[in-house]
KEKE-3310 file (N, C-alpha, C; in steps of 0.2 Angstrom, whole numbers, plus 5000, padded with zeros to 4 digits):
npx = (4553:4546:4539:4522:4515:4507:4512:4526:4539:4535:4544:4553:4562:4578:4578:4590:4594:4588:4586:4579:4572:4580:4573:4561:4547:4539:4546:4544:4540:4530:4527:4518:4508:4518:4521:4508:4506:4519:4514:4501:4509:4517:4509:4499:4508:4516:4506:4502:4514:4529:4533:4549:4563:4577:4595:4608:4617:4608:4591:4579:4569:4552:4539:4530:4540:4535:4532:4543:4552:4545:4548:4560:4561:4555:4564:4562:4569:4567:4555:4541:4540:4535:4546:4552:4557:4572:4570:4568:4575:4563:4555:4554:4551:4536:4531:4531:4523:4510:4506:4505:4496:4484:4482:4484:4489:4501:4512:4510:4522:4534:4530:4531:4542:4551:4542:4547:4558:4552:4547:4556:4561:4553:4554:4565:4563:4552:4555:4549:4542:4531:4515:4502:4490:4499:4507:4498:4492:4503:4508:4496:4493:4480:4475:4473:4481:4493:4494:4496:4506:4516:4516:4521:4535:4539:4544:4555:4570:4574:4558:4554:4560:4557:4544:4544:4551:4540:4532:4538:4532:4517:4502:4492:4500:4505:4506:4511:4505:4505:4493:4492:4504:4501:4490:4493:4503:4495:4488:4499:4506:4494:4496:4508:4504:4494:4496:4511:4520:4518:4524:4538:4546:4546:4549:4552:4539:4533:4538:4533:4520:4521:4524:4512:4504:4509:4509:4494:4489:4484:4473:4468:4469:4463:4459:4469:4463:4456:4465:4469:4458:4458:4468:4463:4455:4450:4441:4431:4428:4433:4446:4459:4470:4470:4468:4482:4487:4482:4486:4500:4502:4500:4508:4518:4528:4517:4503:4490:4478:4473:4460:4454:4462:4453:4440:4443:4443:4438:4427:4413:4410:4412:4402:4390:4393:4389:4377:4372:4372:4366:4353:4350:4348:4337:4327:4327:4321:4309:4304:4298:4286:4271:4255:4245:4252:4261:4259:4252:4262:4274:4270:4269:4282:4286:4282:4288:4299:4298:4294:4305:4313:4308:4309:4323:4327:4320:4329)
npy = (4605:4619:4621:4623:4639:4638:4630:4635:4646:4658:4673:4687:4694:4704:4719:4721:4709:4703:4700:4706:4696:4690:4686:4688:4694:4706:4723:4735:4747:4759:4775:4782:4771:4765:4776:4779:4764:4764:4775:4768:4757:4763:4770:4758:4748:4731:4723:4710:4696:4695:4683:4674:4663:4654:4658:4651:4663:4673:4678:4677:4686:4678:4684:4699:4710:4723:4728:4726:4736:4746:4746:4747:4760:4768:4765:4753:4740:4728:4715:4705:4690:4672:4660:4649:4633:4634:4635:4628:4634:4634:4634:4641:4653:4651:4650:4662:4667:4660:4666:4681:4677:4679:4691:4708:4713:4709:4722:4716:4715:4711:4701:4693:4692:4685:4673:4665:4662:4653:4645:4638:4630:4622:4616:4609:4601:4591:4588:4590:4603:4612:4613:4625:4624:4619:4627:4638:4630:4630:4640:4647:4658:4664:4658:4667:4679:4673:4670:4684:4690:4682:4691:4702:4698:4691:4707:4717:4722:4734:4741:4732:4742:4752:4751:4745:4760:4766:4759:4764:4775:4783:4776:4785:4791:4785:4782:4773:4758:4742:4736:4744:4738:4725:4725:4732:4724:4710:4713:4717:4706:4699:4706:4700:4689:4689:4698:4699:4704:4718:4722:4722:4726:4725:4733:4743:4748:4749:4757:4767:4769:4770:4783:4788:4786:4794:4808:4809:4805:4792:4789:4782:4764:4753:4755:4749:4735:4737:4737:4724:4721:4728:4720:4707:4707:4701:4691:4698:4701:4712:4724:4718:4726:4738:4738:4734:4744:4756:4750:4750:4764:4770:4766:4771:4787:4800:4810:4801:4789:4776:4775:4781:4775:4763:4768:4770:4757:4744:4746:4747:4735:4727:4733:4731:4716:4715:4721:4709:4699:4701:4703:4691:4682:4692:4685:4674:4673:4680:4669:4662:4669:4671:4678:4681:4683:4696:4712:4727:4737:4732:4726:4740:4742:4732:4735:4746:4743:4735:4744:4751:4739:4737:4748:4746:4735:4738:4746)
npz = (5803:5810:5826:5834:5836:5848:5855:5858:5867:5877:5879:5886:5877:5877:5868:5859:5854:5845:5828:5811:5799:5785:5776:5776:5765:5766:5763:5764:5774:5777:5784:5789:5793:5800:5813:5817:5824:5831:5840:5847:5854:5863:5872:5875:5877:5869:5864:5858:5858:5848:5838:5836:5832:5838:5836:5838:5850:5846:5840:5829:5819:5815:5815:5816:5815:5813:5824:5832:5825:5829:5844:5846:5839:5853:5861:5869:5881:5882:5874:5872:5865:5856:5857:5843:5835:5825:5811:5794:5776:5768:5776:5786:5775:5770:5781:5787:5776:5776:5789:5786:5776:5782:5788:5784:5768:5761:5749:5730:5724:5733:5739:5727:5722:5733:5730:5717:5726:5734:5724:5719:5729:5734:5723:5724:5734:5730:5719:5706:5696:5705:5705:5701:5711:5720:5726:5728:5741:5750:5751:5755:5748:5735:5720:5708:5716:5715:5699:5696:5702:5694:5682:5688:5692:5679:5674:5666:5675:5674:5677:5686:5696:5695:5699:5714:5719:5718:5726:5737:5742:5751:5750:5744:5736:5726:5709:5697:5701:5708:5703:5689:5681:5681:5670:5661:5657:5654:5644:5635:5632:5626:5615:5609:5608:5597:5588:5583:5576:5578:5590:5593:5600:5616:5630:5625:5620:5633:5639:5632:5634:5650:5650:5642:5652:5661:5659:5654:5645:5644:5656:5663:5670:5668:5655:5646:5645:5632:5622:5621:5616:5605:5599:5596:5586:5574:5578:5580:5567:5559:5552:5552:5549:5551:5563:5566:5563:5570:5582:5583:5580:5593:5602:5599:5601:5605:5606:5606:5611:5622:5621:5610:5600:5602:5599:5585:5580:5586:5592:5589:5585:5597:5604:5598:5596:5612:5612:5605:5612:5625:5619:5615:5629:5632:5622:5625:5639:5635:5628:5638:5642:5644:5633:5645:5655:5654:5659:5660:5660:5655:5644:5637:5634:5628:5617:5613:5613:5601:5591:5590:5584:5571:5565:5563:5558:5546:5538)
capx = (4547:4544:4535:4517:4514:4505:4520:4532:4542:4533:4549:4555:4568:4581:4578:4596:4597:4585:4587:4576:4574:4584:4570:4555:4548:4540:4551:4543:4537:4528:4530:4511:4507:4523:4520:4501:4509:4521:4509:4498:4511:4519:4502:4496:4512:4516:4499:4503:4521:4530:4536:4555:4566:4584:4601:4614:4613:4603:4585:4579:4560:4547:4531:4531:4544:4533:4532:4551:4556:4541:4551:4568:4560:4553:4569:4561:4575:4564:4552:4538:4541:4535:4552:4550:4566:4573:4567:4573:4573:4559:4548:4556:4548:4530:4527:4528:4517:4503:4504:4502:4491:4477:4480:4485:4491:4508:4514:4510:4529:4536:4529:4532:4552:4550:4539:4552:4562:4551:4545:4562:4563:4546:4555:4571:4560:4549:4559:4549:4537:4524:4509:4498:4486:4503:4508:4493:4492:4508:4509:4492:4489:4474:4479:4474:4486:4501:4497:4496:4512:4520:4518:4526:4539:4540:4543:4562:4572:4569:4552:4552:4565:4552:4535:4547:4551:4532:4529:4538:4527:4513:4498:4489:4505:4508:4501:4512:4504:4505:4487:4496:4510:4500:4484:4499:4506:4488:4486:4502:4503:4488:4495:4511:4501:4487:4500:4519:4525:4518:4528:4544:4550:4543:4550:4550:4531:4531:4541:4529:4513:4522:4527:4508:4499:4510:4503:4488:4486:4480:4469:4466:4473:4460:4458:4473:4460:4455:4470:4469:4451:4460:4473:4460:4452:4449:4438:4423:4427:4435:4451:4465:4477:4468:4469:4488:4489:4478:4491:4508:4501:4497:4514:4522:4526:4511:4495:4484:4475:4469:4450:4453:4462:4446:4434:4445:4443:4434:4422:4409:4410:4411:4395:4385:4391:4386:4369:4367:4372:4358:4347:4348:4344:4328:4324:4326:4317:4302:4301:4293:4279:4262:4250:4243:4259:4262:4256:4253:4270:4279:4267:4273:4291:4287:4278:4293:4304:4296:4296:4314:4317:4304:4315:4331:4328:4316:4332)
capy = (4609:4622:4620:4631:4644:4634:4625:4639:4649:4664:4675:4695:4696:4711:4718:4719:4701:4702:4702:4704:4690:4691:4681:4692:4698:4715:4729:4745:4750:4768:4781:4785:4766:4766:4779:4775:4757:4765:4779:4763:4755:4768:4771:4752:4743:4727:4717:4704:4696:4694:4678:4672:4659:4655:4655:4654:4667:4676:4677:4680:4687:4675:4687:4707:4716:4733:4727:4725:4741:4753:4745:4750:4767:4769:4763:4747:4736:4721:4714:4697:4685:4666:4656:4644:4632:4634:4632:4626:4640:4633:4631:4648:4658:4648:4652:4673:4667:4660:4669:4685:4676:4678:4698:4714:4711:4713:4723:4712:4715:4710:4693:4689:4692:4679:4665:4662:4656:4644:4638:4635:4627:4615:4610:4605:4595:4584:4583:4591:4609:4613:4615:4630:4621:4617:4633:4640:4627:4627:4648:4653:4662:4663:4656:4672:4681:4668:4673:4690:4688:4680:4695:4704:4693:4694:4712:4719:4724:4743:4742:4731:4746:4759:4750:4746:4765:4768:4757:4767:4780:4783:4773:4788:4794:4781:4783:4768:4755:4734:4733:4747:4735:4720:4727:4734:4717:4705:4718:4717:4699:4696:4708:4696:4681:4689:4703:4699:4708:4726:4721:4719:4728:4725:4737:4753:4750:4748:4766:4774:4768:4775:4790:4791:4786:4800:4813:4807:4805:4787:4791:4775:4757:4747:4756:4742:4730:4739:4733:4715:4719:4728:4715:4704:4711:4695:4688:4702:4703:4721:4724:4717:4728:4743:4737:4735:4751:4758:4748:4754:4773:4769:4763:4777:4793:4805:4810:4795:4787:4769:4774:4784:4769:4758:4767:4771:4752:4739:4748:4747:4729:4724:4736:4724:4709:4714:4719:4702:4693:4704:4702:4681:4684:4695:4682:4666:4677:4680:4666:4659:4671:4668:4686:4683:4683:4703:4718:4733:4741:4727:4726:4747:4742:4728:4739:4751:4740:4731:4748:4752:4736:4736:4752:4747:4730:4741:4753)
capz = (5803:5816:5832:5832:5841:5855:5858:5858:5876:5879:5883:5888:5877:5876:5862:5856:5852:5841:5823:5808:5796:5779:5771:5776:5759:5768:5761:5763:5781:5776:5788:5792:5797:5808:5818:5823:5827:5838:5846:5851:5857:5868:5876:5879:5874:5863:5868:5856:5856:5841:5835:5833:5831:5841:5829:5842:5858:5843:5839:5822:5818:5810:5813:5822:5811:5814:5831:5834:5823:5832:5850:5845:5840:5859:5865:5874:5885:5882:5871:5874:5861:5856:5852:5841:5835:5818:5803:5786:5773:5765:5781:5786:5771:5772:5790:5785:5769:5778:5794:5782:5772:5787:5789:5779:5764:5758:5743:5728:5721:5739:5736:5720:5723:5737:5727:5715:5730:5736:5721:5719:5735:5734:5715:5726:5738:5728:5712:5701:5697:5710:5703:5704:5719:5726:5729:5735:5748:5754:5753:5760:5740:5732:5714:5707:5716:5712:5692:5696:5707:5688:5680:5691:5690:5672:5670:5667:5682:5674:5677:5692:5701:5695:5704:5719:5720:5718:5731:5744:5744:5754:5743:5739:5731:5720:5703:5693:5706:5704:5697:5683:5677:5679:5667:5655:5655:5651:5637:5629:5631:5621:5609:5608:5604:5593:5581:5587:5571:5581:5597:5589:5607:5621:5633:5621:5621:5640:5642:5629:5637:5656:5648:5642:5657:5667:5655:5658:5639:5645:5661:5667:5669:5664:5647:5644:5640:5626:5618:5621:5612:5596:5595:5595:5580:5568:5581:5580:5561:5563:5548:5556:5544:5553:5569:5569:5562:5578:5587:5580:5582:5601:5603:5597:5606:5603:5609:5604:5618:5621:5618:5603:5597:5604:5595:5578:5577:5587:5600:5586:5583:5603:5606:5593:5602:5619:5611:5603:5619:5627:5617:5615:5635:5632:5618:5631:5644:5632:5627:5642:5644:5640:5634:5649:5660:5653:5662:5654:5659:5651:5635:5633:5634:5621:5609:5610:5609:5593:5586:5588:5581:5565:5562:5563:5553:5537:5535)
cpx = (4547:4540:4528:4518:4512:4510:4527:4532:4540:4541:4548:4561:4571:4580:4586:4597:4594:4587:4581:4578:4575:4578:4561:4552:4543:4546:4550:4538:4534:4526:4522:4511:4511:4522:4512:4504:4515:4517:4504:4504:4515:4513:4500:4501:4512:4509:4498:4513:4522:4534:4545:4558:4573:4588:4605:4613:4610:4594:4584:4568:4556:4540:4533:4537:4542:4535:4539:4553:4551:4546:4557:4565:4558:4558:4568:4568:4573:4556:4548:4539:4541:4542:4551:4558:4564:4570:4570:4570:4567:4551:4547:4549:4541:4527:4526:4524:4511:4501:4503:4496:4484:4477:4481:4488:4497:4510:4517:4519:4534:4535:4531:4540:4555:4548:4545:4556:4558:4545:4551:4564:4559:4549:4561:4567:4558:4551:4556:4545:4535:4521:4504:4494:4493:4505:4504:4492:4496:4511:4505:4489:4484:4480:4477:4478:4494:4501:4497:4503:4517:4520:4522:4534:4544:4543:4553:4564:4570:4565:4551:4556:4558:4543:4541:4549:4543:4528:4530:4537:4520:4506:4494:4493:4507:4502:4505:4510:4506:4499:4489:4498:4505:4493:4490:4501:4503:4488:4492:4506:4498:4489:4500:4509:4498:4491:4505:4522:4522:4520:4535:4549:4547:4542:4550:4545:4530:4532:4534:4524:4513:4521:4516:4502:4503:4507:4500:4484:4480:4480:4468:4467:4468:4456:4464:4468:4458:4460:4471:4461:4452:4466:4468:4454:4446:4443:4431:4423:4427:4442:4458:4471:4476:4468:4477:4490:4487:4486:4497:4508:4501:4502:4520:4522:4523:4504:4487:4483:4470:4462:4451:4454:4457:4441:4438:4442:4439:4426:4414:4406:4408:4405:4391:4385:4387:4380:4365:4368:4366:4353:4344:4346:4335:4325:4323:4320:4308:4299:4298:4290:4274:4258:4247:4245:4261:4255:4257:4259:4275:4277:4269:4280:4291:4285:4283:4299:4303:4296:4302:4316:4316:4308:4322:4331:4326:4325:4338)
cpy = (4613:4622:4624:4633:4644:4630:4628:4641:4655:4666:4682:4692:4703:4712:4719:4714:4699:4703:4700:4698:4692:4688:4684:4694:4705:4718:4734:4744:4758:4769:4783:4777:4764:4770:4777:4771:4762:4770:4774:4759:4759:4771:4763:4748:4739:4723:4709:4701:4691:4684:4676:4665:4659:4650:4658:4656:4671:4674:4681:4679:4683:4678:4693:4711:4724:4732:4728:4732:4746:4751:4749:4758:4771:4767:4758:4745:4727:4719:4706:4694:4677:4663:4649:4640:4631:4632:4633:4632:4639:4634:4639:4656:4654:4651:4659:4670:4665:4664:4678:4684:4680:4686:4701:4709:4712:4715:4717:4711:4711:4702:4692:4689:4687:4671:4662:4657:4651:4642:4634:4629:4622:4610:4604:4600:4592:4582:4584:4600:4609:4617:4622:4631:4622:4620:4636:4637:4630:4638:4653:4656:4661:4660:4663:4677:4681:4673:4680:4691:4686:4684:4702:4703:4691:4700:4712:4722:4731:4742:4740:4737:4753:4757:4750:4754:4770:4767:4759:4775:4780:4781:4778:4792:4788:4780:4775:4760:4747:4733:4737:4742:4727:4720:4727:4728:4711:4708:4718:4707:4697:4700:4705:4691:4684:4691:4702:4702:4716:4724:4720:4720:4731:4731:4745:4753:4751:4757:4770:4774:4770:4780:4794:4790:4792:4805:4813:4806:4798:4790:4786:4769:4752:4749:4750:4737:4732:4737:4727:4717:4722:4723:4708:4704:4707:4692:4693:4704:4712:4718:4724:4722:4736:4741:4737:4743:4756:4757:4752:4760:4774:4768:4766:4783:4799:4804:4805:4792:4781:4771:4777:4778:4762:4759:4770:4761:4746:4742:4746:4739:4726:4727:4730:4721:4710:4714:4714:4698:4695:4702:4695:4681:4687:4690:4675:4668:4676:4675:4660:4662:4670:4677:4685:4684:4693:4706:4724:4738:4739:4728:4734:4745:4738:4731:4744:4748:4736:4737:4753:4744:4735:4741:4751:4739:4732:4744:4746)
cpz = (5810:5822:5832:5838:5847:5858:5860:5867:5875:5884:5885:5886:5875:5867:5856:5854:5847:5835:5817:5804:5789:5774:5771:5770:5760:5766:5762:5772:5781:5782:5792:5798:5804:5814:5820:5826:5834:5844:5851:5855:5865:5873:5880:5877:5870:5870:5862:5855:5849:5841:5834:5835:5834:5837:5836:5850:5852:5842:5833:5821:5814:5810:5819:5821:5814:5822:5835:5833:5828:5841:5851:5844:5846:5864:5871:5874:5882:5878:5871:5865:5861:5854:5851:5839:5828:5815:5798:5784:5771:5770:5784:5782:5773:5777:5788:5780:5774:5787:5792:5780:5774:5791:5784:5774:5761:5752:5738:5725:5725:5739:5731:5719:5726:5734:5724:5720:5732:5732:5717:5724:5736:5728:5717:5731:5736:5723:5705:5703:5700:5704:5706:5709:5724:5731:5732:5742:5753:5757:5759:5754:5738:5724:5708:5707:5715:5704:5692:5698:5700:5683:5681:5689:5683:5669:5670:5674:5680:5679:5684:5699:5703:5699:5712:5723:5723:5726:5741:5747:5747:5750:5741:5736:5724:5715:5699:5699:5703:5699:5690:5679:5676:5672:5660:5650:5650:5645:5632:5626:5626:5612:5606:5604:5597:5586:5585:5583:5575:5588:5595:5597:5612:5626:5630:5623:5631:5640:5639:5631:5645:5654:5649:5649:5663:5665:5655:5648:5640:5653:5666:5666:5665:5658:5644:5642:5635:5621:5616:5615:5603:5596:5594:5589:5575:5572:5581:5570:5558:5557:5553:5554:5550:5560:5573:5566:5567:5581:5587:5583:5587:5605:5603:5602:5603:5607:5609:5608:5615:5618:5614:5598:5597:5598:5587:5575:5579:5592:5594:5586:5590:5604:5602:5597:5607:5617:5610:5608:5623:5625:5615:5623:5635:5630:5622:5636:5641:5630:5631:5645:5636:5638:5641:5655:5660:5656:5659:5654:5655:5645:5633:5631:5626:5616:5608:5608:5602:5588:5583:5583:5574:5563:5560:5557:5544:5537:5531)
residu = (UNK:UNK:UNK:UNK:UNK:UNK:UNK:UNK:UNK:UNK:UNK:UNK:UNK:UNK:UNK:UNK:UNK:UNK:UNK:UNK:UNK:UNK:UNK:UNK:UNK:UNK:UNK:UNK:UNK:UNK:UNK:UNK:UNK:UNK:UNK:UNK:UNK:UNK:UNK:UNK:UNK:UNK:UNK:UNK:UNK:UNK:UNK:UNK:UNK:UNK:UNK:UNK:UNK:UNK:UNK:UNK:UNK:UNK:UNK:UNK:UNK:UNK:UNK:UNK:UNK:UNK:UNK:UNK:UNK:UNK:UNK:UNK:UNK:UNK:UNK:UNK:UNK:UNK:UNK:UNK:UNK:UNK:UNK:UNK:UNK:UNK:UNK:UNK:UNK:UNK:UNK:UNK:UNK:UNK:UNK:UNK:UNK:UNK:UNK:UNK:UNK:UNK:UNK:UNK:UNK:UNK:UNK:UNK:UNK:UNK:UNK:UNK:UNK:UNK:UNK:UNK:UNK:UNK:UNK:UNK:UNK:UNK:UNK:UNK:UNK:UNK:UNK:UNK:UNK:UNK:UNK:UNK:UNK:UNK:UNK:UNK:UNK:UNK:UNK:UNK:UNK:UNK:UNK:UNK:UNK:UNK:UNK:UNK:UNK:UNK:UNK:UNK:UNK:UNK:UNK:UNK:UNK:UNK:UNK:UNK:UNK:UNK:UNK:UNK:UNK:UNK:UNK:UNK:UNK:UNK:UNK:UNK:UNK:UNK:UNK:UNK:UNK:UNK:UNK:UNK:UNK:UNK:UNK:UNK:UNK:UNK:UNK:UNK:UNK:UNK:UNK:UNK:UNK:UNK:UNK:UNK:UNK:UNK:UNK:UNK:UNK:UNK:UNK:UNK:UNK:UNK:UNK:UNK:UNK:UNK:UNK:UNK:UNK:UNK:UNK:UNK:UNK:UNK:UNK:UNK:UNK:UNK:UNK:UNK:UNK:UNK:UNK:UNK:UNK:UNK:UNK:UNK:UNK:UNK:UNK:UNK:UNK:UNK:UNK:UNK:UNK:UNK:UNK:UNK:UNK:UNK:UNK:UNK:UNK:UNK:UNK:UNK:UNK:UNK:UNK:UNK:UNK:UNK:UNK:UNK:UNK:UNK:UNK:UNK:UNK:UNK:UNK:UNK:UNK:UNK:UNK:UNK:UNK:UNK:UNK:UNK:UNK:UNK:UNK:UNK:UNK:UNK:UNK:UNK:UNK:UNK:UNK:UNK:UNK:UNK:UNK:UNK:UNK:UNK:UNK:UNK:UNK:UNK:UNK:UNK:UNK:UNK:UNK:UNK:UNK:UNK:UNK:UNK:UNK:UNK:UNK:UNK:UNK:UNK:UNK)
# end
């Protein structure tokens, strides 16, 4: 295990001896945040030193990647650096996981390329699968991000090339983002489980659903759960036969859009529901007042709403 930070040599090393780390799982350094990072540093220098590890006469980077590449862009001689000693590969990746963890965030893809290895690496050290907890511990992750991070991880390299490309564009250029793929995913997932005979190919569907979220025929990502809620059909008592028929036509390449497909089939039955789950709330709620608990703004409400409801039960 590596030494901390408190224990490391505060050095000035050349920065020629330095090398990034092969196991870093930053990928994309966009072009805006570089330059700030080096315009501050060419004004007030590095005022934090970077992290590394000595291989050799080398040194190899465990935390300050931007910090090293904005150096070498301003042609520094020398750069302040903790050195720490080796670490095994498993101890190696961790240390970037939780000294991450505890600032920015890293492009969720960039992670999820990484876990794999060391949850390969934790299965090699205790002798069985690390547990969901285990990984989070040992990563630094929230365990929300881990399954998020496993459908990533899930998709085909296609698809994983084409967010990868997405993601080396400056974020308000990126339209297919990670929360896209991973919404697309939970949605067709559920259409897997629920109707697997309208999934017969997975990927076709994937291309036709980019295709239509480029067009804009779908507008927005989290219309994807409207999909988990017609393939879920049977459970609001909604015609399943017409629900995978919704689906099929939605899967196809044409004009047809997740919310047309919503309200062609369930949007009707889900609005119920919410109203009876509301209204078993208002029902709980009422029924711990007394007549002499209401105020006269309340008792309006209640005589309008008694009169919507005396309508809608006569008809």
């Amino acid at each position: 295990m590596a030494i901390t930070a408190a224990e490391a040599d505060l050095r000035l090393i050349k920065i020629d001896l330095i090398d990034r780390n092969p196991e870093n799982p930053r990928i994309h350094f966009r072009q805006k945040e570089m330059e700030d990072l080096i315009e501050s540093i060419a004004i007030h220098g590095i005022q934090v030193p970077i992290s590394v590890y000595r291989d050799g006469r080398r040194y190899t980077i465990i935390d300050g990647e931007r910090r090293w590449r904005s150096a070498l862009k301003l042609n520094l001689a020398a750069i302040p650096a903790l050195v720490q000693q080796k670490p095994d590969k498993l101890t190696n990746l961790l240390l970037m996981f939780n000294i991450h963890a505890l600032r920015e965030q890293w492009d969720l893809l960039t992670i999820a390329m990484k876990l794999s290895t060391i949850i390969g690496l934790l299965e090699h050290e205790k002798g069985a699968r690390p547990t969901e907890i285990e990984i989070s511990r040992a990563t630094g992750l929230t365990r929300g991000v881990i399954r998020r991070c496993r459908y990533l991880l899930a998709l085909p390299t296609e698809f994983q090339r084409q967010l990868d490309a997405e993601l080396k564009k400056p974020k308000r250029e990126q339209k297919l983002t990670e929360d896209f793929f991973i919404e697309m995913e939970r949605a067709l997932t559920t259409v897997e489980r629920a109707m697997p005979d309208v999934l017969p190919d997975r990927s076709r569907v994937r291309r036709v659903l980019i295709a239509k979220f480029r067009s804009g025929v779908i507008d927005n990502r989290v219309h994807f759960r409207h999909i988990a809620r017609i393939a879920r059909a049977a459970k609001v008592d909604v015609n399943v036969v017409s629900a995978k028929n919704a689906l099929e036509q939605l899967f196809s390449r044409n004009d047809y859009s997740i919310e047309r497909a919503y309200e062609d089939t369930v949007a009707g039955a889900y609005g119920e529901k919410e109203i009876a789950a509301r209204l078993d709330g208002i029902i709980a709620r009422l029924s711990q007042l007394r007549p002499r608990d209401i105020d006269g703004d309340l008792r309006s409400r209640l005589q309008v709403l008694s009169q919507l409801i005396h309508r809608l039960v006569r008809q």
